[in-house]
C-alpha positions as CSV (number, residue, x, y, z in Angstrom):
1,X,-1.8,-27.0,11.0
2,X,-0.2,-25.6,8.0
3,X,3.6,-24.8,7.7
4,X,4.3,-21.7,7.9
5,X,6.4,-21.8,4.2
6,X,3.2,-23.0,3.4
7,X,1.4,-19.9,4.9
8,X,4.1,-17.8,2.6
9,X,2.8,-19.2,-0.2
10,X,-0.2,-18.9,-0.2
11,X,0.1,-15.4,0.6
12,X,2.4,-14.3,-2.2
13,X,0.7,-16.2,-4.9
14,X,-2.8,-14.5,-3.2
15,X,-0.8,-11.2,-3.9
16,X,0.1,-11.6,-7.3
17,X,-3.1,-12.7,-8.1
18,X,-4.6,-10.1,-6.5
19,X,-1.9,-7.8,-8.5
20,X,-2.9,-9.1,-11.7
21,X,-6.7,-8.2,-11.2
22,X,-6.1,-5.2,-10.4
23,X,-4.1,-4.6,-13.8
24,X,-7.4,-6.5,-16.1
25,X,-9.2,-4.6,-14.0
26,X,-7.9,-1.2,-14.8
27,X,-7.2,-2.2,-18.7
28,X,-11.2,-3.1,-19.1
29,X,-11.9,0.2,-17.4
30,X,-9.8,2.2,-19.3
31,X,-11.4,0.7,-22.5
32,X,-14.6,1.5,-21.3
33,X,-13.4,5.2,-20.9
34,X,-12.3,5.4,-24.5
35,X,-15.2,3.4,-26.0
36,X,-17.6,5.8,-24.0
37,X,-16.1,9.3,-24.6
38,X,-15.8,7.6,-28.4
39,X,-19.7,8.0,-28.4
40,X,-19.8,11.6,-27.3
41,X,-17.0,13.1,-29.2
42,X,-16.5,10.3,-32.6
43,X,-13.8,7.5,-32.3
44,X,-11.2,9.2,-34.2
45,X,-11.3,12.1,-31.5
46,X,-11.4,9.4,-29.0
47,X,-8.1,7.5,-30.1
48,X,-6.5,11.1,-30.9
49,X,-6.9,12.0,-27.2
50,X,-6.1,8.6,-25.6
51,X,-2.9,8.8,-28.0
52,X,-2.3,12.3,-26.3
53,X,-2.8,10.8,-23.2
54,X,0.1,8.0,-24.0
55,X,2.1,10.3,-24.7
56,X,2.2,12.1,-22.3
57,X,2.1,9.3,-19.7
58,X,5.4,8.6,-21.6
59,X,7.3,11.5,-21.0
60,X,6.7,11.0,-17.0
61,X,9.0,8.3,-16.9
62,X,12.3,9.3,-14.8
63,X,14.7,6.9,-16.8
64,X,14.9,8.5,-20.2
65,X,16.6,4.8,-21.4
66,X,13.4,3.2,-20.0
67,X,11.2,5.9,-21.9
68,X,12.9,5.2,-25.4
69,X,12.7,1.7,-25.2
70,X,8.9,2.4,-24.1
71,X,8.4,4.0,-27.1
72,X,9.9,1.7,-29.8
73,X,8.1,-1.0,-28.1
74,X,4.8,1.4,-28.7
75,X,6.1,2.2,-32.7
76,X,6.3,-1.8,-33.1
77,X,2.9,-2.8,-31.8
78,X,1.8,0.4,-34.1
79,X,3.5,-0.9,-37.0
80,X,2.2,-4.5,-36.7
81,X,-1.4,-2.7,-36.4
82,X,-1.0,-0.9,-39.2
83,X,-0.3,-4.6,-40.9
84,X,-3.3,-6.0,-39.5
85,X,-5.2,-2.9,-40.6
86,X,-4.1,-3.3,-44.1
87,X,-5.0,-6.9,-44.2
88,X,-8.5,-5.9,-42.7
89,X,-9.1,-3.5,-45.5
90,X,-8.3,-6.4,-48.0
91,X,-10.3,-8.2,-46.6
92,X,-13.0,-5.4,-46.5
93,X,-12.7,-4.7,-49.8
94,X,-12.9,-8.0,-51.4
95,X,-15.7,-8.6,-49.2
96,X,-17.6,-4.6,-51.2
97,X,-16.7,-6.7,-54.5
98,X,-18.9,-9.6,-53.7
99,X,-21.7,-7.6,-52.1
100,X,-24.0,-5.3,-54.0
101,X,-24.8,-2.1,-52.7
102,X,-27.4,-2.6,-49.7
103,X,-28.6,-2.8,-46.1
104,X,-26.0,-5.6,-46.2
105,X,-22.6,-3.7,-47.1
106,X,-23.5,-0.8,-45.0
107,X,-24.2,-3.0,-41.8
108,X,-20.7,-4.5,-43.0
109,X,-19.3,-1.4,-43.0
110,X,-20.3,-0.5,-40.0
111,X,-19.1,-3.4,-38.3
112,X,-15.9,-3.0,-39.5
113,X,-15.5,0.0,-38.5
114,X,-16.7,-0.7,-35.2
115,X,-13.7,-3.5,-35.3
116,X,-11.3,-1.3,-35.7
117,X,-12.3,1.0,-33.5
118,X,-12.4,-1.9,-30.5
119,X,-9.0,-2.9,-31.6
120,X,-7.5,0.6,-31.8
121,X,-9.2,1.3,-28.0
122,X,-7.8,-2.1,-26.8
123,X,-3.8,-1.6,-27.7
124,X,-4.2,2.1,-26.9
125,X,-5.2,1.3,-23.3
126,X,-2.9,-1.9,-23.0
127,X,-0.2,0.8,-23.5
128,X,-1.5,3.5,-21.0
129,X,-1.9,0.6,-18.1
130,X,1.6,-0.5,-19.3
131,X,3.2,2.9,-18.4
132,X,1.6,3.4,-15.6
133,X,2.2,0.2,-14.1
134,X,6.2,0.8,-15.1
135,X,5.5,4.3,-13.1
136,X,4.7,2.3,-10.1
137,X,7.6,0.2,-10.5
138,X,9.9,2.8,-10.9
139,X,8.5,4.4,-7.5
140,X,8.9,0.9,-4.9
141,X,11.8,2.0,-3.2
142,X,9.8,5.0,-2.1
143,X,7.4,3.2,-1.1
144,X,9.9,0.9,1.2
145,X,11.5,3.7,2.8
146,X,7.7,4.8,3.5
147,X,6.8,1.2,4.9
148,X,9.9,1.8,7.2
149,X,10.1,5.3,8.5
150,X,6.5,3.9,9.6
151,X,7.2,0.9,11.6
152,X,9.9,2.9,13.0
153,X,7.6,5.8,14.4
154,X,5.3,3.3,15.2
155,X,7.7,1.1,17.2
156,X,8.4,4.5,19.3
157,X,5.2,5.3,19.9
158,X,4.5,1.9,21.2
159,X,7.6,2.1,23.5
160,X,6.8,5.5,24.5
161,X,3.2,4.5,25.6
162,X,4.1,1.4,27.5
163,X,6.6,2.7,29.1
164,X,4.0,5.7,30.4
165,X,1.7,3.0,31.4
166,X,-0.8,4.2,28.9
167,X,-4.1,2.2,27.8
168,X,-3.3,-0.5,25.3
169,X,-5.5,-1.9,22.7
170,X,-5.7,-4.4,19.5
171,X,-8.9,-3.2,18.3
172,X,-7.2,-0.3,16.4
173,X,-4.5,-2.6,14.9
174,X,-7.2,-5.6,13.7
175,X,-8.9,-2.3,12.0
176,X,-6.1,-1.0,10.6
177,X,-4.4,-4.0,9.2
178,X,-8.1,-5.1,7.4
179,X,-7.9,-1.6,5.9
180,X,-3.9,-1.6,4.7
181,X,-4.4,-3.7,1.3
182,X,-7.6,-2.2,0.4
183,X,-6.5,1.3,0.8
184,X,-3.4,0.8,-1.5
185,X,-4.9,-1.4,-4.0
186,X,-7.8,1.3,-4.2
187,X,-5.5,4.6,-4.8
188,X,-3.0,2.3,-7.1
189,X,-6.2,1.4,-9.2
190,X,-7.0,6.1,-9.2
191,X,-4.0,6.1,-10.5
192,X,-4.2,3.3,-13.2
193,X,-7.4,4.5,-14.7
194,X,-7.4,8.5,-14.4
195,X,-8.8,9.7,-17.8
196,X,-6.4,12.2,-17.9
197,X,-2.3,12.2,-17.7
198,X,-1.4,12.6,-14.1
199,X,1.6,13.2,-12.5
200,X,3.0,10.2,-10.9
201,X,4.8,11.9,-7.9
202,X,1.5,13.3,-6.8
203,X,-0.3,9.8,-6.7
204,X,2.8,7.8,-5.4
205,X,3.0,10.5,-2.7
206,X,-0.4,9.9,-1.7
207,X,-0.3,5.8,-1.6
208,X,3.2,6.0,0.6
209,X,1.8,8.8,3.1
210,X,-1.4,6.7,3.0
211,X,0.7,3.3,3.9
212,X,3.4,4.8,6.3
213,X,0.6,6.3,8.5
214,X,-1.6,3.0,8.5
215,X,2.1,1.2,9.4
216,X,3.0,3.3,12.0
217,X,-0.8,2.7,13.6
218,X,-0.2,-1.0,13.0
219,X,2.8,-0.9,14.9
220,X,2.3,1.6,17.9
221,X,-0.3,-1.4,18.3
222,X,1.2,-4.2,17.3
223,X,0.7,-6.1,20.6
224,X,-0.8,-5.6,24.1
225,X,1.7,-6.8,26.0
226,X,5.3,-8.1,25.5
């Protein structure tokens, strides 16, 4: 039998990990969003919308400290693209010198451009999952004092039921408990991937009324008998 700081263990680094998929996760979607509206509307529209998007993700933050150190941190990674973009285009252009006009330069061309537009689409999104994942950091204690106004209700109700002699069951906490995770991983990843700038407070609302009323059912049936 395993220890139970064994059992801890296992479960936090199982968390984490978790945690950590869910961010590549959301980051390869969010590429995919901006790739794929790229084809409808033209990449330049594309990155001018996602940049829109940042920006607006940006000014969400509740710490206006946190939000200009966000943004210098943003204007860096932009300015070290913007050397890597010039060194691309030297490259690029010494490689038009050395090719003749052709199938061969255009296909080059277009491959370069396609380059630039992946690595445009991949720091864009890196940034937006960023923000969003500082959002839901910013909002924990929230979600605490949700965790713990439902174990509190659902410690009453338990009390309030056994002392009434009512009908007991663990069938409803087994469900509920196999559900928790999932449901919170599932509207933390709505939030990290929305296509469009969302208020936090409206999705961070949703998650802790989502977890204190799954608590509350996890504790009112905690266990059959004490």
């Amino acid at each position: 039998m395993n220890p139970p700081s064994s059992n801890l263990l296992s479960t936090v680094y199982g968390f984490l990990a978790t945690i950590v998929l869910l961010m590549i996760v959301s980051w390869l979607i969010v590429i995919g969003e901006i790739s794929l509206y790229g084809i409808f509307v033209g990449q330049t529209e594309a990155r001018d919308k996602s940049r829109q998007i940042l920006f607006q993700q940006l000014s969400t933050i509740p710490k206006a400290g946190v939000a200009s150190k966000v943004m210098i941190t943003i204007q860096w990674f932009e300015k070290a693209g913007e050397h890597v973009n010039a060194y691309y285009q030297s490259l690029l252009h010494h490689a038009h010198k050395a090719i003749s006009n052709g199938p061969l330069r255009t296909r080059l061309d277009m491959a370069g451009e396609l380059l630039f537009s992946a690595g445009e689409n991949v720091s864009i999104s890196l940034a937006i999952i960023a923000i969003r994942v500082l959002l839901l950091v910013f909002f924990i204690p929230l979600l605490i004092i949700a965790l713990l106004v439902g174990v509190i209700d659902g410690l009453v109700q338990r009390d309030i039921r056994r002392f009434g002699a009512g009908r007991e069951s663990t069938l409803l906490f087994h469900r509920t408990k196999a559900i928790f995770m999932p449901s919170v991983y599932i509207l933390s990843l709505l939030f990290l991937i929305s296509p469009i700038a969302v208020s936090p407070a409206l999705f961070i609302l949703l998650i802790a009324s989502v977890m204190g009323l799954l608590v509350s059912i996890m504790m009112s049936r905690f266990k059959k008998y004490v």
